[in-house]
N, C-alpha and C positions, 0 to 999 in steps of 0.2 A: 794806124791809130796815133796820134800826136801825142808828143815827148810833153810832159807835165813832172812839177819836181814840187814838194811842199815847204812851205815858209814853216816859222818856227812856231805857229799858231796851229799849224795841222792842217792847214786848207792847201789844195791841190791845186797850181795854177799851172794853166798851158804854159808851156814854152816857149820862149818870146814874149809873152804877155807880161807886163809889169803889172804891180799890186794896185795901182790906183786908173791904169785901165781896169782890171778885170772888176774892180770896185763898179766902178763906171758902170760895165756891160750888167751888172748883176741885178744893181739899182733902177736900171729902163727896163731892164725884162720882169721883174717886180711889179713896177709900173705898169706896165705892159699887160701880166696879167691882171691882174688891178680890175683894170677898165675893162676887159673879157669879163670879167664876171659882173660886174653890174652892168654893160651889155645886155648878158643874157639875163639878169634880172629884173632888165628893163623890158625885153621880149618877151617873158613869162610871162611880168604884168599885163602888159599890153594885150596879151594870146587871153586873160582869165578876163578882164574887160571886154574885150569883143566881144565874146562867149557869149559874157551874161547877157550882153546889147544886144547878142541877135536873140536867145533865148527870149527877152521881153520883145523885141518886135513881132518875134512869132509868137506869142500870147494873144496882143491887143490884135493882131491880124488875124486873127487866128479865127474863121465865123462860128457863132454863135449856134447851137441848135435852137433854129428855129421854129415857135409853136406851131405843131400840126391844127393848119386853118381848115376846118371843116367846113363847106359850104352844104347850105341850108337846103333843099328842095322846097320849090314853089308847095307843093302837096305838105311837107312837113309844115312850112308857116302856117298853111290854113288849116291844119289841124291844131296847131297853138289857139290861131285867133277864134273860131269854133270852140273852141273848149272853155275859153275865157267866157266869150259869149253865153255860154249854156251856162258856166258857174254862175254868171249873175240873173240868169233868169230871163234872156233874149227868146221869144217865141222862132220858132222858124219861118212862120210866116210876116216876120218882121224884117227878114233878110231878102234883098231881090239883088240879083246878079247882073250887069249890065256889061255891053262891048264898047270896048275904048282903045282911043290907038291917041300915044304919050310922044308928044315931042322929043325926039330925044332917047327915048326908052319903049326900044321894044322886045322886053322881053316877057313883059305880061299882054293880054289881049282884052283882059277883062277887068274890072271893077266890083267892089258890093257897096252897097248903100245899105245900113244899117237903122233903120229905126228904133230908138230907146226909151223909154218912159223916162219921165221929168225926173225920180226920184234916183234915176239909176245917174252920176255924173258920167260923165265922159273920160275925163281926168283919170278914174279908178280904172273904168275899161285899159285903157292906156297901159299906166303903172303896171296892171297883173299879167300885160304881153308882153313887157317892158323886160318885169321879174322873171318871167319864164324862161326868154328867147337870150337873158344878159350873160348866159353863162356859158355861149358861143359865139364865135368873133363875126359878132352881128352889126349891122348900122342899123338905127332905129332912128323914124323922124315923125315926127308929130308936127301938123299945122294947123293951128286956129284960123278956120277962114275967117269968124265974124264975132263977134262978139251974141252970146247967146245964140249962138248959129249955131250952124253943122262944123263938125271936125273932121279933117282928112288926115289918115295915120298912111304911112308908106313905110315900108317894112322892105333893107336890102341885108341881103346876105353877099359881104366879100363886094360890096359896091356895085350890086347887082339889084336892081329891082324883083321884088319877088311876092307882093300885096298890096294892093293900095285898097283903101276902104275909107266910105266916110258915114259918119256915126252922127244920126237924124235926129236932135230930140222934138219927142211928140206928145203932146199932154192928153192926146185921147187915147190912147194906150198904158195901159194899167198891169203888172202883174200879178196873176190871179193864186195868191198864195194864203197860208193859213195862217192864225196868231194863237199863239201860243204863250201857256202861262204855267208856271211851276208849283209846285207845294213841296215842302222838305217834311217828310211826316215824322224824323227823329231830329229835327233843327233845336230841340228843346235838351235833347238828351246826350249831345255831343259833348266832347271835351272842351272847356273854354279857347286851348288853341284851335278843335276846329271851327267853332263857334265863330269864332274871328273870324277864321276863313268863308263862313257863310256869310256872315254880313259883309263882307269884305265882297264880295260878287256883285260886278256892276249891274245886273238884272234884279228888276222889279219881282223879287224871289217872296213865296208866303210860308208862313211855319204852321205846322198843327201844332194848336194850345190844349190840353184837357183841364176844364175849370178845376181850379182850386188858387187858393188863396195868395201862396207864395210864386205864382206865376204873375198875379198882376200888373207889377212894374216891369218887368221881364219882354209881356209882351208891349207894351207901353213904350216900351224904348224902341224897339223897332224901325220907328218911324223916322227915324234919326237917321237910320241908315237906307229909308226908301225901300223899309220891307214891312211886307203885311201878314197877320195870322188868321186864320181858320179855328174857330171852336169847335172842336170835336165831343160829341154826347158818345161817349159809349160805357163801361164797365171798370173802369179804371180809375172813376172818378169818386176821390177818398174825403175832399172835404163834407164836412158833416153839413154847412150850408149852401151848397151848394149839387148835396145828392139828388137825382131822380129814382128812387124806388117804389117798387109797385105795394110794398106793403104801406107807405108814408099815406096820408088824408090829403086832401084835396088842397086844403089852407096849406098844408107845408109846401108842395110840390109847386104849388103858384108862388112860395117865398123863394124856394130854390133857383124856382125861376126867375124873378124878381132879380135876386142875386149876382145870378149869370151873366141876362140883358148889362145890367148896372153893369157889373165889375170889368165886362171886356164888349163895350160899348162902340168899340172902335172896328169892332172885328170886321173883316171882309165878309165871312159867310159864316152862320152855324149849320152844323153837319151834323148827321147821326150814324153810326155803323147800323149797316144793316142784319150786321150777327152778335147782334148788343142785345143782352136779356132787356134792356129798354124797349128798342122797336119789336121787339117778339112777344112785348109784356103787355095786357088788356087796359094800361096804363097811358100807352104810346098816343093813340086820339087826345086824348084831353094835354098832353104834353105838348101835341102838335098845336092844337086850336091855341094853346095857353099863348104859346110865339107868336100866333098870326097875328092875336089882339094886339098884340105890341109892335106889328109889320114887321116882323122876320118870318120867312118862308124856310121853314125845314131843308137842305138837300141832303142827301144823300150819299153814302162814299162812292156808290157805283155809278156816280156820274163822273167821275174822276178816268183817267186811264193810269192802272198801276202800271208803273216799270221795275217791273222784277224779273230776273231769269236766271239759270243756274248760270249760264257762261256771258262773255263780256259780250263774244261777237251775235249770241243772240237778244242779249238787253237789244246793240245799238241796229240790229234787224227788226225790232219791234219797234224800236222810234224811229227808225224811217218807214216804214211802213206807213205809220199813224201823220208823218208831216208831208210824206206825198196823196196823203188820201183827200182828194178835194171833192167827193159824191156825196160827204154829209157834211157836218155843220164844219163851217172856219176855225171857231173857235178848238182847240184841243187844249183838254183844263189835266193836266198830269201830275200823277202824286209819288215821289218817288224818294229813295233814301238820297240823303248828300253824298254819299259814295257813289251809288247809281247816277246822278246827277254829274257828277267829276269824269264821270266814265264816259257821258254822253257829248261833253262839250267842243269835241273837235267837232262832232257831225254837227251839234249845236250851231257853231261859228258860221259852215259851208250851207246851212240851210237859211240861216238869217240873209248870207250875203246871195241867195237865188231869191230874196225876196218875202222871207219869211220872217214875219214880227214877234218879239217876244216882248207880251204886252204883261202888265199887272193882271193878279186874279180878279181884283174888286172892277176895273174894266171891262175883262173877259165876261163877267157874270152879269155885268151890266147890256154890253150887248146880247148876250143869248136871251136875257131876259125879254128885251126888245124885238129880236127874231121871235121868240116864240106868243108875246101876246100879239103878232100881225098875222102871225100863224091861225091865233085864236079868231083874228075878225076874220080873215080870209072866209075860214070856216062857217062860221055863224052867215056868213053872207052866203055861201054856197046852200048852206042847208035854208034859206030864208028865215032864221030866227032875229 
């Protein structure tokens, strides 16, 4: 161990070493550490930067889960494009199949050629395969060959051909569907916000009126908003000029009527219940005859089709029933609450867009009326009168 002796300050210097060497020596190794340590806090930097740097290159490198691409089945498209087809009211004998071989593409063999009625566009057809098939990683193309011409749609799944079709229009083909027209029989009796909401319905919608006084301008207004009312004769009817009772004389009941005609002049149709102490009353001929002088014809409520039923899903089982029914007449004239009405209008939507009209009542009554006096010559001709 080397001989060291201390100066008068208390520090210990080797032996042989003078005080301004050992100064010297103490001051470089100082030094010396010095720079070791920001060295190594140059290194740590450096080691926490890399770090991050590879961290982010493995992020942005780093693949993405890619969406599971489902590819279509030839068999699945054409149960889309079928389906679309039937929604608008395509006959099946309006579809013919054909063999085709595609430059380019053979992964189909076949073809369809579609014939459409004028009223059906093409365009729509389109849109609702469009809307169907958009929510699978589909290619969809659509070509106008001509103006006013035919449309050829091609339909790939994952850039594969998987339908081609071209969409005919033809003006001697007609869908043979039914028109339909509404009655609100409590339109009168709703809250004014649902009130709103009835006239507020873009359809050619009619209300039941029962005469009396303070409905006058009521129904009157109607028209504003492109809707019509029905006069209903039954038991309910409280104005004193405008009562039918069978105990009243003859003069009065011709004033009531009088009344009536006048005050809802406008009306689509007047009706009479048929469980109204009226039509059951020995009163009811001369009431009837009184209207015709004045060319309104009496009808009836049970020419109407009620829609009422305890549950929702059998309401809208009885109005389809009644808008697939094409063995009697077109017209189907329906009288139904605004609720029951609210409750039908999804099936409503799907049966207008297969081709089914929803006309006004005063229209409706005007054709049946026409069907049935041809009905009348028919007859008189058969029987040679």
């Amino acid at each position: 161990m080397p001989l060291s002796y201390r100066t008068d300050y208390g520090i210990a210097i080797p032996e042989g070493t003078t005080m301004l060497h050992y100064v010297k020596n103490l001051s470089y190794n100082n030094v010396l550490t010095n720079h070791k340590r920001k060295f190594v806090k140059y290194l740590f930097a450096a080691a926490v930067i890399l770090l991050v740097a590879n961290i982010a290159v493995d992020f942005f490198r780093k693949p993405k889960n890619e969406t599971s691409i489902s590819e279509l089945t030839t068999s699945q498209i054409e149960t889309v494009f079928f389906r679309v087809l039937d929604e608008y009211g395509i006959e099946p004998v309006w579809i013919t199949k054909k063999k085709v071989k595609l430059t380019g593409e053979d992964s189909i063999s076949s073809q369809y050629f579609v014939k459409i009625p004028a009223d059906v566009p093409a365009p729509l057809i389109i849109k609702e395969i469009n809307k169907t098939i958009e929510k699978d990683i589909t290619g969809f193309v659509s070509e106008e060959k001509k103006i006013f011409g035919s449309t050829e749609i091609r339909i790939y799944s994952n850039e594969i051909l998987k339908l081609k079709a071209v969409l005919q229009p033809d003006k001697q083909i007609f869908r043979s569907r039914n028109e339909l027209s509404f009655i609100i029989y409590d339109a009168f009796d709703l809250s004014q916000n649902n009130f709103n909401n009835f006239l507020s319905v873009h359809y050619q919608l009619a209300a039941v009126v029962v005469p009396g006084h303070e409905v006058i301008a009521k129904a009157d207004s109607l028209k504003k908003y492109s809707k019509e009312f029905i006069v209903l004769l039954n038991d309910e009817n409280g104005d004193s000029k405008m009562k039918l009772k069978q105990e009243y004389q003859k003069e009065i009941l011709r004033g009531s009527i009088k009344n009536i005609v006048s005050s809802f002049k406008n009306a689509a149709a007047f009706v009479v219940d048929k469980k109204s102490l009226l039509f059951n009353s020995p009163i009811y001929n001369f009431v009837r005859d009184e209207f015709m002088k004045r060319g309104i014809n009496l009808l009836s409520n049970t020419e109407f089709i009620t829609l009422e039923a305890d549950e929702e899903t059998e309401l809208i089982s009885k109005f389809r029933f009644y808008c697939n029914d094409t063995t009697r007449t077109r017209q189907k004239l329906f009288m139904s609450s605004f609720d029951n009405f609210q409750k039908i209008r999804p099936e409503l939507e799907r049966f207008k867009k297969k081709g089914n009209k929803i006309i006004s009542l005063s229209n409706s009554l005007d054709k049946k009326s026409v069907i049935s006096n041809k009905k009348i010559v028919i007859r008189s001709l058969v029987n040679g009168n």
